[in-house]
Every structure is written in structure tokens, then in C-alpha cells.
Backbone as CSV, one residue per row, in Angstrom:
resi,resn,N_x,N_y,N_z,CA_x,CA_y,CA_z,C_x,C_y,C_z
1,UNK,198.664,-6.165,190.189,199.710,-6.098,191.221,201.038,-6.608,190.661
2,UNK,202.253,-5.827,191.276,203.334,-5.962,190.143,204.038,-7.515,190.952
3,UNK,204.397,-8.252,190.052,205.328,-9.759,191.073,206.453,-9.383,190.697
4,UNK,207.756,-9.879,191.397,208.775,-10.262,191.409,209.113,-12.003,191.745
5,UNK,209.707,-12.731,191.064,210.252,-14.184,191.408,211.909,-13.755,192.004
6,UNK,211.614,-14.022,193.263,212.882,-13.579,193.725,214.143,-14.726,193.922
7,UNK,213.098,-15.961,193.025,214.506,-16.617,193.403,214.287,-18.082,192.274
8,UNK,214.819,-18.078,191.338,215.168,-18.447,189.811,216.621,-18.818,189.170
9,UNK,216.643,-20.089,188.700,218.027,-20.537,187.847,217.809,-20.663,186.595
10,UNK,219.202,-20.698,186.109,219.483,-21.145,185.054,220.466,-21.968,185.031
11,UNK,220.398,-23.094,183.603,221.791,-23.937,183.802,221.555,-24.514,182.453
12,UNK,222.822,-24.494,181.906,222.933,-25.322,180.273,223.611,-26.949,181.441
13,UNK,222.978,-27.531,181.275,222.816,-28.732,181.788,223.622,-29.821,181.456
14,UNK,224.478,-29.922,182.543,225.792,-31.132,182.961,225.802,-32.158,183.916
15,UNK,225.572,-33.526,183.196,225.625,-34.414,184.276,226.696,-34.353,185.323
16,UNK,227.563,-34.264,185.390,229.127,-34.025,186.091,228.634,-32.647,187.025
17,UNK,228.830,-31.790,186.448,228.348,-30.050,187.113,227.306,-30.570,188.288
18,UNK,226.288,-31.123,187.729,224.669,-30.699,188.267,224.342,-32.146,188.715
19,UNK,225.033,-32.868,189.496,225.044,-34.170,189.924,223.897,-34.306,191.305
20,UNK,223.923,-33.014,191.443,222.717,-33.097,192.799,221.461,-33.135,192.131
21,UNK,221.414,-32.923,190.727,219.747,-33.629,189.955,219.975,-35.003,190.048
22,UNK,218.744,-35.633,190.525,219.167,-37.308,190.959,217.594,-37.869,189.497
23,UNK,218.035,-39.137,189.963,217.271,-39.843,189.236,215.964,-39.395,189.478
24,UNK,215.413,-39.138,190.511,214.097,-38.880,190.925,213.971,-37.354,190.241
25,UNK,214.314,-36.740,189.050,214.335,-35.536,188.885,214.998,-35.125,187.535
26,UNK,214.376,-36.537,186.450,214.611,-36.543,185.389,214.097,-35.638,184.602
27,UNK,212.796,-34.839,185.160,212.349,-33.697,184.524,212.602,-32.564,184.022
28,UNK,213.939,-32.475,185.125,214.899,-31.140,185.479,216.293,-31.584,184.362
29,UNK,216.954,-32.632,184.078,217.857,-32.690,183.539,217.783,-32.245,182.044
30,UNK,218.026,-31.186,182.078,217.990,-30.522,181.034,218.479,-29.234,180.802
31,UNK,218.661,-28.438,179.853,218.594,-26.828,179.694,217.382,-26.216,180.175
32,UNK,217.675,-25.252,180.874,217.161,-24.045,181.360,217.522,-22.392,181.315
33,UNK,216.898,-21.963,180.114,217.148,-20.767,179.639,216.424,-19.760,180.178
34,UNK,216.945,-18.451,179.180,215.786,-17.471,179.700,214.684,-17.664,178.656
35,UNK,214.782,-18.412,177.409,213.732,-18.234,176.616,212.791,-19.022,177.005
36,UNK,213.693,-19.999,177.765,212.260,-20.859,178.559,211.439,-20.373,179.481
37,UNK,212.112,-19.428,180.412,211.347,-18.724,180.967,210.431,-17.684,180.768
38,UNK,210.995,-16.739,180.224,210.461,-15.954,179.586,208.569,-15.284,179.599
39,UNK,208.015,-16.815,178.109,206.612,-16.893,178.215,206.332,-17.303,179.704
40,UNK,206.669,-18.346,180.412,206.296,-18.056,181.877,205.600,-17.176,182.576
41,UNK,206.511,-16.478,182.397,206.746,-15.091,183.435,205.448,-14.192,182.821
42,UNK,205.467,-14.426,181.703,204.445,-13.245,180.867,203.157,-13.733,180.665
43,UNK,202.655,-15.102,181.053,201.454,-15.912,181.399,201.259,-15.496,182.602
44,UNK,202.340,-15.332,183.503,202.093,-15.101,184.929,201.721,-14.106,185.535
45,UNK,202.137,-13.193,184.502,201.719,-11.930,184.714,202.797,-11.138,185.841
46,UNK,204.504,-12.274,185.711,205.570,-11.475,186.399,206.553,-10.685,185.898
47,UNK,206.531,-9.362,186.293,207.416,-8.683,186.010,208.830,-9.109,185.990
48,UNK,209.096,-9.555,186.732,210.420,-9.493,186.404,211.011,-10.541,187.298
49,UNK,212.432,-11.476,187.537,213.014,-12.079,188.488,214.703,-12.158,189.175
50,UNK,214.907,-12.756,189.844,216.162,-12.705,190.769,216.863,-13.822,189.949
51,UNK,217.891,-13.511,189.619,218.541,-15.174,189.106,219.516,-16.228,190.281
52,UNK,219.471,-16.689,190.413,220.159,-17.247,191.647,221.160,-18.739,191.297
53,UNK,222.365,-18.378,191.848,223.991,-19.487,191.103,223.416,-20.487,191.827
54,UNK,223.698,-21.711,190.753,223.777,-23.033,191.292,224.802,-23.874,191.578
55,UNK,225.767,-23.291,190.784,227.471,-23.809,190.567,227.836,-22.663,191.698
56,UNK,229.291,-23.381,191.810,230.357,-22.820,192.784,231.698,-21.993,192.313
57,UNK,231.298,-21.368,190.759,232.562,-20.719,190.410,232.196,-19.358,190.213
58,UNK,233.101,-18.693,189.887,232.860,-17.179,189.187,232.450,-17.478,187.738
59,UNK,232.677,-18.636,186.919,232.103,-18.727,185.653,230.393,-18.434,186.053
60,UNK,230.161,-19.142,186.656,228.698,-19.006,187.009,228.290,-17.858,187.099
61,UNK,228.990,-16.915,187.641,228.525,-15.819,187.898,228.361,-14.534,186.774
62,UNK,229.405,-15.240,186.411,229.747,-14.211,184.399,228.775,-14.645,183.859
63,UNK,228.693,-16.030,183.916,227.514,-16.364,183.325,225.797,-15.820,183.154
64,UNK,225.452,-15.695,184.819,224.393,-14.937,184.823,224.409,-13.552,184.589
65,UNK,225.082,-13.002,185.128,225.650,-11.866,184.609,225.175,-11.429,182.981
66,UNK,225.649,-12.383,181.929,225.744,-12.316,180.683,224.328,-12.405,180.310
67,UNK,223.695,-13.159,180.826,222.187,-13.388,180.540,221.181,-12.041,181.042
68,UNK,221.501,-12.050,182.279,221.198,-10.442,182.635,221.377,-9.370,181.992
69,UNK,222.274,-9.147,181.471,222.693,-8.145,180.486,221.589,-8.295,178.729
70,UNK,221.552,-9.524,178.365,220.917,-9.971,177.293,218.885,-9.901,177.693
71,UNK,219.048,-10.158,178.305,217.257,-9.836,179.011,216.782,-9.253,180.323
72,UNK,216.124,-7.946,179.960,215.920,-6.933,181.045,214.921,-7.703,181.914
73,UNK,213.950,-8.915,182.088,213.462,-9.393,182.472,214.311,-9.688,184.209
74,UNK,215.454,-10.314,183.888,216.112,-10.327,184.892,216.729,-9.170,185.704
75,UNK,215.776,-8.914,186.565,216.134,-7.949,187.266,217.478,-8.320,188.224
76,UNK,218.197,-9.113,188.583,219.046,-8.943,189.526,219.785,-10.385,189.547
77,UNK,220.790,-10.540,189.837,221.946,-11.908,189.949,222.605,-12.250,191.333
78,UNK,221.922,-13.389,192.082,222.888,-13.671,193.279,223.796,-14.781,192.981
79,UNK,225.203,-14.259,192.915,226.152,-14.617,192.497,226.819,-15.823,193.600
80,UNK,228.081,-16.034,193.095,229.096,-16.667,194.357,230.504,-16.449,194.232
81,UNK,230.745,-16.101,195.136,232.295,-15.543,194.900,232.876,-16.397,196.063
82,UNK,234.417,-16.767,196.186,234.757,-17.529,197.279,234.903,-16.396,198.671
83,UNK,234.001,-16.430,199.370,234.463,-15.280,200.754,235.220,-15.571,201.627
84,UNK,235.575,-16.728,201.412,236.906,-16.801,202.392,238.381,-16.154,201.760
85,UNK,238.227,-15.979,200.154,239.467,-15.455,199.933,240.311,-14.405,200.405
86,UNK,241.426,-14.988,200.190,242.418,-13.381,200.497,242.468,-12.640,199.699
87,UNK,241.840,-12.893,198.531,241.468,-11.673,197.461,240.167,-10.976,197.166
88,UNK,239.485,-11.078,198.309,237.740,-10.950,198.194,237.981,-9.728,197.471
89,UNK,238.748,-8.652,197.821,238.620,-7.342,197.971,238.756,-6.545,196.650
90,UNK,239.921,-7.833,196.100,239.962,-7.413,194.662,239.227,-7.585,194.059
91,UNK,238.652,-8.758,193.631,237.185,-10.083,193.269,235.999,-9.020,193.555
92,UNK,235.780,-7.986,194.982,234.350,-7.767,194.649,234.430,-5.804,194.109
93,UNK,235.613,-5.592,193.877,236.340,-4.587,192.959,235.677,-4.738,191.120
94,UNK,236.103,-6.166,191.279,236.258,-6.276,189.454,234.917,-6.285,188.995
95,UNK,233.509,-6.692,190.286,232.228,-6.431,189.566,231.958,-5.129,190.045
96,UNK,232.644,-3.767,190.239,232.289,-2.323,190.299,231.098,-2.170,189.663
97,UNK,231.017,-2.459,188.157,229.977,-1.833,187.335,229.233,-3.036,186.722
98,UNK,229.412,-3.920,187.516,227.838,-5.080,187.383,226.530,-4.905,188.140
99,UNK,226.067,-3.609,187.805,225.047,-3.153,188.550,223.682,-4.444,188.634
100,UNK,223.973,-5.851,187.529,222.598,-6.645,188.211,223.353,-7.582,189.038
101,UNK,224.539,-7.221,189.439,224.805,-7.733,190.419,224.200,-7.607,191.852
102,UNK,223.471,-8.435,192.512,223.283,-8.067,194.121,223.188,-8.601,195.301
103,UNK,223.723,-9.550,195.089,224.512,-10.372,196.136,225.290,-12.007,196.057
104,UNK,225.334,-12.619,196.970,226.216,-13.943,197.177,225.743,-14.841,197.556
105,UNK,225.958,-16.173,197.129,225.324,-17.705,198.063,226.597,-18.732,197.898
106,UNK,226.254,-19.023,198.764,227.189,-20.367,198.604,226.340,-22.115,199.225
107,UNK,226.148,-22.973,198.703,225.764,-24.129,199.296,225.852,-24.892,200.573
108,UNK,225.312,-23.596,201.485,225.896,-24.132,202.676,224.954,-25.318,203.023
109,UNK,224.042,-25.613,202.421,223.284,-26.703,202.906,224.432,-28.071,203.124
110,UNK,225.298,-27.970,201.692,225.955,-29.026,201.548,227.105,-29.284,202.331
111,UNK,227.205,-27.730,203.124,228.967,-28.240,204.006,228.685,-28.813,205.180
112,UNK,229.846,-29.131,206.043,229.786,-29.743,207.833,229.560,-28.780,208.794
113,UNK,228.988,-29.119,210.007,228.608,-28.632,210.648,230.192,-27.336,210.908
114,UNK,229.904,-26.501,211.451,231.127,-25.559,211.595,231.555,-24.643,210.373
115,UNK,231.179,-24.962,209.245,231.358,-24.032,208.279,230.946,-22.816,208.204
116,UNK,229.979,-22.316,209.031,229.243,-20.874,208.761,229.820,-20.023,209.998
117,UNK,230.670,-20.616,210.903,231.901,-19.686,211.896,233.066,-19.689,211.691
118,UNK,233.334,-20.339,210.257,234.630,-19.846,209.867,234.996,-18.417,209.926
119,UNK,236.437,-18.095,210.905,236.532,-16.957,210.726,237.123,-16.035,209.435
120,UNK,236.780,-16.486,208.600,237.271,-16.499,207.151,236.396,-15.696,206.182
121,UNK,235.158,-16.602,206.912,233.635,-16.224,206.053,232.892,-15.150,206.083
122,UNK,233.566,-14.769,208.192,232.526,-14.108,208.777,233.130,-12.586,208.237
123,UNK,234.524,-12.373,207.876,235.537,-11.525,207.747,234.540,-10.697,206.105
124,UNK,234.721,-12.514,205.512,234.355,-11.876,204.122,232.806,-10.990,203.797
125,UNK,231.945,-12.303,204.545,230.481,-11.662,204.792,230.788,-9.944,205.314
126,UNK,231.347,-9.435,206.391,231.332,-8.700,206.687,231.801,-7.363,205.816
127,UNK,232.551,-7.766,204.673,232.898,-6.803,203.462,232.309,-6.480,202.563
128,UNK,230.658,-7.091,202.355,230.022,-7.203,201.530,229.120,-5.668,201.959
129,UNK,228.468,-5.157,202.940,227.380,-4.027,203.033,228.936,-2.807,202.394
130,UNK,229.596,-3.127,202.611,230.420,-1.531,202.111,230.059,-1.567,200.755
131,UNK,229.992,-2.821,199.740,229.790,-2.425,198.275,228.367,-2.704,198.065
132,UNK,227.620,-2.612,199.041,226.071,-2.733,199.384,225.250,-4.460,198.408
133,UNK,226.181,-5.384,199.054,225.689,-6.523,198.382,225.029,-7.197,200.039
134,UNK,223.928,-8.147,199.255,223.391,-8.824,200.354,223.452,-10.085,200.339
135,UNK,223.150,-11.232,201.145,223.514,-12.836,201.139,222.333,-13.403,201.158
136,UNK,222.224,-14.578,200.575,221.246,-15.552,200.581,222.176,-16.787,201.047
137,UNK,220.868,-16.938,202.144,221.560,-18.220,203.120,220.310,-19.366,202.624
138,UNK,221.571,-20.177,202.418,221.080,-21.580,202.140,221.121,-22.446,202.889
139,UNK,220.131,-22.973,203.711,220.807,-23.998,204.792,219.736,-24.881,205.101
140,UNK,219.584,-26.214,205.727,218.646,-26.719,206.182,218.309,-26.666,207.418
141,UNK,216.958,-27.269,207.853,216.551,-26.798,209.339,217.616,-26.915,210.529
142,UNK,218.505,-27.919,210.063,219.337,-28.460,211.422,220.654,-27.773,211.405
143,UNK,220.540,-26.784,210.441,221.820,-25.952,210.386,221.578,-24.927,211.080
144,UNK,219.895,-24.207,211.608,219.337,-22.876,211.792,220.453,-22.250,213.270
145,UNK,220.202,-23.443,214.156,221.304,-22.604,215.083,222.501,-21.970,215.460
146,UNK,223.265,-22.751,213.698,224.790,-22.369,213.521,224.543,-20.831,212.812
147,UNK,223.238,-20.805,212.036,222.813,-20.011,211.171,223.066,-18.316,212.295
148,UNK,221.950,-18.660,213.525,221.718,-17.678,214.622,223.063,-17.628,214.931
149,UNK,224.419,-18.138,214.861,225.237,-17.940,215.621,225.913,-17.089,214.668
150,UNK,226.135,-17.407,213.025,226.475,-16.246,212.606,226.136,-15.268,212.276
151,UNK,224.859,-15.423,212.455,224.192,-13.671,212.395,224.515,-12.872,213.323
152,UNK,224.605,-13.448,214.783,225.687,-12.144,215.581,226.915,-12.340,215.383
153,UNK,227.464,-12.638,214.738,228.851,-12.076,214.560,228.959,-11.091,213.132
154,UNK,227.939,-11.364,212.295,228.128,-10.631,211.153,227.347,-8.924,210.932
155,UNK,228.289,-8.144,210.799,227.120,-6.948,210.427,226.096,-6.835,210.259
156,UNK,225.196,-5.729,211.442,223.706,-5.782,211.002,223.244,-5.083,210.020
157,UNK,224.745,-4.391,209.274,224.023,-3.868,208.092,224.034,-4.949,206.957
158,UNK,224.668,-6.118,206.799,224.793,-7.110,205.705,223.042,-7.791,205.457
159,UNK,222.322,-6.946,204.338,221.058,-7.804,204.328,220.859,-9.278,203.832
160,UNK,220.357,-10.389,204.719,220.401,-11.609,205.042,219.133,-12.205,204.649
161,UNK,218.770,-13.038,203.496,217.763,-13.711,203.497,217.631,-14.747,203.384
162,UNK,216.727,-15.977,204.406,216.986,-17.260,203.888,216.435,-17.740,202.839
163,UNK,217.026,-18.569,201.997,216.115,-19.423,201.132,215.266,-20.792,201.518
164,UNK,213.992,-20.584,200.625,213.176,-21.528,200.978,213.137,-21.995,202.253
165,UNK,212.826,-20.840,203.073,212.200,-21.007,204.555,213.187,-21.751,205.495
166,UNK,214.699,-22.051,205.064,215.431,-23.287,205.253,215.017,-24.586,205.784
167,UNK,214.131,-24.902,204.466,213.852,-25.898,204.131,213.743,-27.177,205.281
168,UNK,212.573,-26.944,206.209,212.299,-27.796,206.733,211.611,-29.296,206.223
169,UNK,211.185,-30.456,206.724,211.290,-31.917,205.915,210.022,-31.414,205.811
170,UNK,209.086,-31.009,205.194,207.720,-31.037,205.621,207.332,-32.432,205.259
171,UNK,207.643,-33.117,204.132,206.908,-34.095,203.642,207.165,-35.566,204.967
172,UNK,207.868,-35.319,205.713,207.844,-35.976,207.380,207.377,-34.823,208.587
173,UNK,206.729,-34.339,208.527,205.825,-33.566,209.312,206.961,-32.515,210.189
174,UNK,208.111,-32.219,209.739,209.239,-31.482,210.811,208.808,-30.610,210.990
175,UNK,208.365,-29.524,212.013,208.349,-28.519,212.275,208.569,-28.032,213.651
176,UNK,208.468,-28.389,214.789,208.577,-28.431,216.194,210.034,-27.513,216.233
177,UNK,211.410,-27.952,216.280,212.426,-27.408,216.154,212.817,-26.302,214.993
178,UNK,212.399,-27.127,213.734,212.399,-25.560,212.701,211.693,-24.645,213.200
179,UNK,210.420,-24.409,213.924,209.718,-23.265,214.287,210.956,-22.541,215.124
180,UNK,211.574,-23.587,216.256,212.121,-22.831,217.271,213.161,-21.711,217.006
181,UNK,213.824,-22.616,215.492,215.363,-22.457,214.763,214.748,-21.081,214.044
182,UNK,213.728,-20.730,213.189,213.370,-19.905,212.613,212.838,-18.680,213.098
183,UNK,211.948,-18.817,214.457,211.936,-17.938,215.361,212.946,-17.190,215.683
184,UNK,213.782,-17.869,216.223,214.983,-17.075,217.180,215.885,-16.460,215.928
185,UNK,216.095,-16.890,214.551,217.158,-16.580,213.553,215.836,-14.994,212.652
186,UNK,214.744,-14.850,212.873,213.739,-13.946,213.113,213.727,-12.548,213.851
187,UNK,214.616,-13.178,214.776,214.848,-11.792,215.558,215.839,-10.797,215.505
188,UNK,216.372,-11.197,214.741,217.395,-10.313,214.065,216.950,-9.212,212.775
189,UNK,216.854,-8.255,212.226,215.716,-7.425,211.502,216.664,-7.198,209.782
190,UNK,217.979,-7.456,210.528,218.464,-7.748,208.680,217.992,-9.085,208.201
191,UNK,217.265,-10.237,209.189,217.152,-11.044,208.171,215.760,-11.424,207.983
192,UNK,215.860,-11.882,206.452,214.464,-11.682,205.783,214.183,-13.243,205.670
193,UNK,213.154,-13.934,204.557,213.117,-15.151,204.275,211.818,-15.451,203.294
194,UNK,212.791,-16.188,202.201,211.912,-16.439,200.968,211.142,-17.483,201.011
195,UNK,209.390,-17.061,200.575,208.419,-18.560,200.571,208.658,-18.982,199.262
196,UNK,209.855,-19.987,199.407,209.942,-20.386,197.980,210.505,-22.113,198.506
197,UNK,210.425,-23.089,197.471,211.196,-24.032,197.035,210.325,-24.947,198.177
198,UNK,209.590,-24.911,198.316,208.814,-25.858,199.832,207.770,-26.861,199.395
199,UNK,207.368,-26.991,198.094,206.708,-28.095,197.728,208.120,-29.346,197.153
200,UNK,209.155,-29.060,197.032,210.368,-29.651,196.824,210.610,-30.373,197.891
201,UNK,209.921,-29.326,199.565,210.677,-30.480,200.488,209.735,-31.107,201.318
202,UNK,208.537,-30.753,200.447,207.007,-31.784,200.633,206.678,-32.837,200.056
203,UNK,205.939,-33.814,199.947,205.681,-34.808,199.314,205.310,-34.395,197.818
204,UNK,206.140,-34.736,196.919,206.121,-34.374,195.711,204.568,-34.700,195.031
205,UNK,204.296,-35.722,195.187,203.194,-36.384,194.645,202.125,-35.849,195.078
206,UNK,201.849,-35.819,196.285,200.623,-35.461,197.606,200.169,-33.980,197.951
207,UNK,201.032,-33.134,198.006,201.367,-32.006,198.822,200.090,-31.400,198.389
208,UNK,199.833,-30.536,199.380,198.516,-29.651,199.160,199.326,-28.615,199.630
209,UNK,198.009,-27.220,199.694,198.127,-25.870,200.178,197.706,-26.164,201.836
210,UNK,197.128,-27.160,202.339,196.721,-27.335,203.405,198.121,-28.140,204.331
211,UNK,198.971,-28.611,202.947,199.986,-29.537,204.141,201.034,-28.173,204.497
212,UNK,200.590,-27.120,203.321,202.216,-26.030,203.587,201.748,-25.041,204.727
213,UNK,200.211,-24.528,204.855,199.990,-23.955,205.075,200.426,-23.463,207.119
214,UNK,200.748,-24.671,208.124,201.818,-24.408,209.304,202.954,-23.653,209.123
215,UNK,203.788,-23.879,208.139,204.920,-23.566,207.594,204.471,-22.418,207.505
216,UNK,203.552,-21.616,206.178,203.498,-20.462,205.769,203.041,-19.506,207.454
217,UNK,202.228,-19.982,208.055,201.715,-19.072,209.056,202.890,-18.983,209.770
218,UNK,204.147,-19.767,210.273,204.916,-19.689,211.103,205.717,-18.736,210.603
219,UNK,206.306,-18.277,209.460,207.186,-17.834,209.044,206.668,-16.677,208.638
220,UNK,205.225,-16.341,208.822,204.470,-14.921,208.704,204.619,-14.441,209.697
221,UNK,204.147,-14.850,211.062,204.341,-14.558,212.189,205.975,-14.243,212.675
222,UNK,206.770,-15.155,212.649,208.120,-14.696,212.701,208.736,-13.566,211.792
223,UNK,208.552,-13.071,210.701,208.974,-11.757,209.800,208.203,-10.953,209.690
224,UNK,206.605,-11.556,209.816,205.761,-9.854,208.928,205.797,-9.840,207.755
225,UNK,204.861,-8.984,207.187,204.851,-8.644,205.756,205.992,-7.753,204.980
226,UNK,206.950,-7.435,205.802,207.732,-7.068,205.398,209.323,-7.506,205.290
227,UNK,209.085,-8.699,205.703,210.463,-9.499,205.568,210.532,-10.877,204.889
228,UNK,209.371,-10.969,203.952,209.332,-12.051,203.426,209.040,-11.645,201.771
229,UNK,210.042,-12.622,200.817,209.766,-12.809,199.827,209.513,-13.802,199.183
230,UNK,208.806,-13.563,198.099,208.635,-14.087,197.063,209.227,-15.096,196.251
231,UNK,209.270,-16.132,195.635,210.348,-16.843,195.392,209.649,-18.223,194.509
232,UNK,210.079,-18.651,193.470,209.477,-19.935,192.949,210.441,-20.914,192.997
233,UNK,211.833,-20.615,192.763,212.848,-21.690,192.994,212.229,-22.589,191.538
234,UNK,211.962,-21.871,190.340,212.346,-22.882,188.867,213.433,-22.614,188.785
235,UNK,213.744,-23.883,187.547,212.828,-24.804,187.424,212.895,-26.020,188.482
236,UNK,213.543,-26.151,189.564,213.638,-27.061,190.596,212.446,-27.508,190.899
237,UNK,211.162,-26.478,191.063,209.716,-26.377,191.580,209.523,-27.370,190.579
238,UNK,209.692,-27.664,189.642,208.793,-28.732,188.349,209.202,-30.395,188.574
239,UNK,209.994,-30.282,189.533,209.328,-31.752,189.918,208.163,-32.196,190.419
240,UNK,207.730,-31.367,191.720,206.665,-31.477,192.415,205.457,-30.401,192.175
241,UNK,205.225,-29.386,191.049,204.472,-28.273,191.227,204.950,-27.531,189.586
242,UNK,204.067,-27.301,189.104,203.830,-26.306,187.846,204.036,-25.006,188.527
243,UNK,204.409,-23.875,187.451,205.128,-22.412,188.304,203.706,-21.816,188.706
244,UNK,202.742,-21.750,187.774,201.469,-21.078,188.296,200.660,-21.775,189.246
245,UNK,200.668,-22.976,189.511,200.080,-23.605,190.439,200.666,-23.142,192.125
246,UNK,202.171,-23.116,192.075,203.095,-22.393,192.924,202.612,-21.135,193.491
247,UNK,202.702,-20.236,192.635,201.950,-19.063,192.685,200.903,-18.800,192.757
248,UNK,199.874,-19.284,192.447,198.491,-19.061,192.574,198.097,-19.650,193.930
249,UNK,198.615,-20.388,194.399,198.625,-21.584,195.499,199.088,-20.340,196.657
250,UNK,200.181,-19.529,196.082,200.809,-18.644,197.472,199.726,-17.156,197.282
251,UNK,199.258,-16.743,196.390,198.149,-15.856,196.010,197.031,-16.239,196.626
252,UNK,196.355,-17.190,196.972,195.116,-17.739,197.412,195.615,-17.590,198.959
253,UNK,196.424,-18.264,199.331,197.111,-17.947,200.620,197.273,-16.574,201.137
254,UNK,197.304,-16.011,200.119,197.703,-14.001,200.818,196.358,-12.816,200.812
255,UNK,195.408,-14.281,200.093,194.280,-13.006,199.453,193.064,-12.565,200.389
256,UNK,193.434,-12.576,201.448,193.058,-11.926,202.558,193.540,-10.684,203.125
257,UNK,195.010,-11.166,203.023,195.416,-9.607,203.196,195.205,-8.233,202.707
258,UNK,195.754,-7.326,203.195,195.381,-5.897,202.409,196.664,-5.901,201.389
259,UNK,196.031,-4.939,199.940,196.809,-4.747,199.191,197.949,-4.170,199.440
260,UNK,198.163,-3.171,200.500,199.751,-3.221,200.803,200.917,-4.407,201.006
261,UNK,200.367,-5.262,202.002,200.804,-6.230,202.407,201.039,-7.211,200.851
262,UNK,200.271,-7.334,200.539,200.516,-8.455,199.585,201.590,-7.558,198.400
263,UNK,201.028,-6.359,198.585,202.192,-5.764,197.460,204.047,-5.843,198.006
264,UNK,203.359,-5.873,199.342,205.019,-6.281,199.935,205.548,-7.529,199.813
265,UNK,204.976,-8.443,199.866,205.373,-9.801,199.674,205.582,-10.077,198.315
266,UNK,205.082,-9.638,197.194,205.283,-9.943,195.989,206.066,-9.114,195.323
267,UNK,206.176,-8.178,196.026,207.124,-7.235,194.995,208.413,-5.957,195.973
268,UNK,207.244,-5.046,196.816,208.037,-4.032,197.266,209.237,-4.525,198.431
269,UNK,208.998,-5.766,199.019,210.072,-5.968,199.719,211.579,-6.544,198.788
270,UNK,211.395,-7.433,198.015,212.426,-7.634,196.979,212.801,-6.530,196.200
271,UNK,212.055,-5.385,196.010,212.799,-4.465,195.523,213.595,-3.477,196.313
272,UNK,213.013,-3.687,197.645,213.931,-2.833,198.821,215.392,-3.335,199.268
273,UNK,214.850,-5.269,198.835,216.214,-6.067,199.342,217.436,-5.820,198.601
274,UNK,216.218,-6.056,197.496,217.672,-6.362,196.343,218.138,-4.932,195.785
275,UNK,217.453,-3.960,196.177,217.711,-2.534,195.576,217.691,-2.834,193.770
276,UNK,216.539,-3.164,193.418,216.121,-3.555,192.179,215.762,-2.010,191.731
């Protein structure tokens, strides 16, 4: 069965840059290439992955870009461009022929409440389905309702996926309100949502397949097999979780299903998203 990792970094590694690696996550301070990845992927038996910006510039984005270009492995680059600019138009002009280009994030986990109704954002988001790019929303559980508020204002053609389930506390048992927040931001059919990065916001040490497994059923039930992807979130995942343990852990979890289904979750829906 073919995989896709739909959601993967890279970073030549800066204390200053990459200041959100904390002490607790000395594992991670380091380089992260594609050669590191690479054998990974080919132990894993994954075809191919999503690269996803961690920085906030367009260097970042040349950057992946450049790596993309250097290894066909990387199927696709979610970039960041500033969308509030008054120059979006030119800016998403100049990547015409960055075809592993395929979409945008920005750290909204990290801004104040009110940032995701800027009418600035919603303008820019909304310019993105004409050059057929899609968004990855980053946000945490207590952001989900600002989240629902800009999904109706933004085009239902702009395809919308969250990352890492937006990251409810699991490792403090949160789920009561994230269910509610994830439900209702569910009902909208452009938006999708990646099972990725969730042993990160579990007890690093402890976590089982049995503590994720509320989480995973809720967010099955709210999308279907067809609105959920795939996602490991390395090397971030290597604080709390080895990449095949990750995966095999979400494989054991699916291996009930029918082979369509699971072929959707691992592969054919990320290739529909991302137009891979």
C-alpha cells in the first residue's frame, strides 16, 4: 500500500531561528536533512512526503523549494508567504512555475486571539484557490472557534487542512471542548485534518495507542475516510515516538478497515489535497 507523510520538516538548525526547541527537546536541536530522511522513508516503506515551513520568511520557502527540486522524494512544499500583504498578488505570481509548490501556513498557534479575522488574511486566504494553492491551519484547541469563524468567511473552494488534529492537551486528558471545536470546524467539507504530531501533545514518556486512541475515533467520525491525512510531523515526533513506531501505531489503528479506506488515509486523499 502506497504512504504518503503529509506533513515533514526540515531545518539546518539555529538557536536564535528555532528558539521554540526548548530544553526539553535536546534531541531535536540539530540538522535535519533530506539525507536524514531519506533511509527513513525507504525502511518505511514511504513513498514519498509533504515538506512543511517552520520559519516565517520566503527564505524558508526557497529553501524548501530548493530541496524539493534536489530530491524527488519530496513530493510537495507548504510554504509561507505573508497574506496579509499588499503584494500577495505579485509574491504568489513569482512562484508561477514552482510546481512543488502547494500551499501556505503560518504559526497561528503562536498569535492573539483575533488574528485569524483579520480582514487582511481573510482577503489574502481568499486569493489562494485562483492559483489552486491550499492552507494548513495551525492552531490549538482553544483557537478552534476563531478557526470556525474563519472558515465562513473564507472560500469554499480554498482547501483547508488542520494540522495535528489542532492539537488538543491530551497528555491532561482535554477533549470535552476540542471534540465540540472539531466537530463543528468538520462541517465544513473543504476542511480536512492531519493524524499527525499527537504523541508531542501526549505524555512524552507514557503515551500509548490506547491514550490516543478517543482522539483518533473522534476525528474519524467528524471527517471520514476521506478527509483525513496522514502525517508524522519529523523530526518533532522524536522526542516522544520513533517514526515507525508512529506509523505502525496509526497502521494497527486502521487495520480493520477496508483497503480502500486505508488507501485513503495514507495516500489517495493527500494526493487529491495536495494535487501531488
Amino acid at each position: 500500500m502506497k504512504i504518503i507523510d503529509t506533513h515533514q520538516h526540515f531545518w539546518n538548525y539555529d538557536p536564535q531561528r528555532h528558539d521554540w526547541i526548548n530544553e526539553d527537546m535536546q534531541k531535536i536541536r540539530k540538522n535535519f536533512l533530506p539525507e536524514d530522511l531519506a533511509p527513513i522513508l525507504k525502511e518505511n516503506k514511504v513513498e514519498g512526503c509533504i515538506s512543511v515551513q517552520v520559519d516565517q520568511t520566503l527564505e524558508e520557502t526557497n529553501f524548501l523549494l530548493t530541496l524539493a527540486k534536489q530530491n524527488d522524494f519530496i513530493k510537495g512544499v507548504v510554504g509561507w508567504v505573508d497574506l496579509r500583504s499588499s503584494d500577495l498578488e505579485a509574491i504568489l505570481n513569482h512562484y508561477i512555475d514552482s510546481k512543488a509548490l502547494k500551499g501556505f501556513r503560518h504559526i497561528i498557534q503562536g498569535e492573539a486571539a483575533g488574528f485569524m479575522l483579520q480582514p487582511k488574511l481573510i482577503a489574502g486566504l481568499n486569493k489562494l484557490p485562483a492559483h489552486g494553492y491550499t492552507y494548513d491551519l495551525l492552531i490549538y484547541a482553544h483557537q478552534l472557534n476563531e478557526a470556525t469563524e474563519l472558515v465562513k468567511q473564507v472560500s469554499p473552494d480554498l482547501p483547508i487542512v488542520i494540522d495535528h488534529i489542532a492539537k488538543p492537551d491530551i497528555k491532561n486528558n482535554e477533549i470535552e471542548e476540542w471534540k465540540k471545536g472539531i466537530t463543528a470546524l468538520a462541517q465544513y467539507p473543504n476542511v480536512h485534518c492531519k493524524i499527525s504530531g499527537m504523541v508531542t501533545e501526549a505524555d512524552w514518556e507514557n503515551w500509548t495507542m490506547a491514550t490516543l486512541q478517543p482522539y483518533l475515533d473522534i476525528v474519524l467520525e467528524a471527517f471520514g475516510n476521506k478527509r483525513i491525512l496522514f502525517g508524522t510531523d519529523w523530526p518533532v515526533c522524536l522526542v516522544a515516538s520513533s517514526y515507525s513506531t508512529w506509523l505502525n501505531g496509526i497502521q494497527n489503528y486502521f487495520n480493520t478497515f477496508s483497503i480502500t479506506e486505508q488507501e485513503n488515509i495514507f495516500a489517495n486523499n493527500a494526493i487529491k489535497f495536495y494535487k501531488l
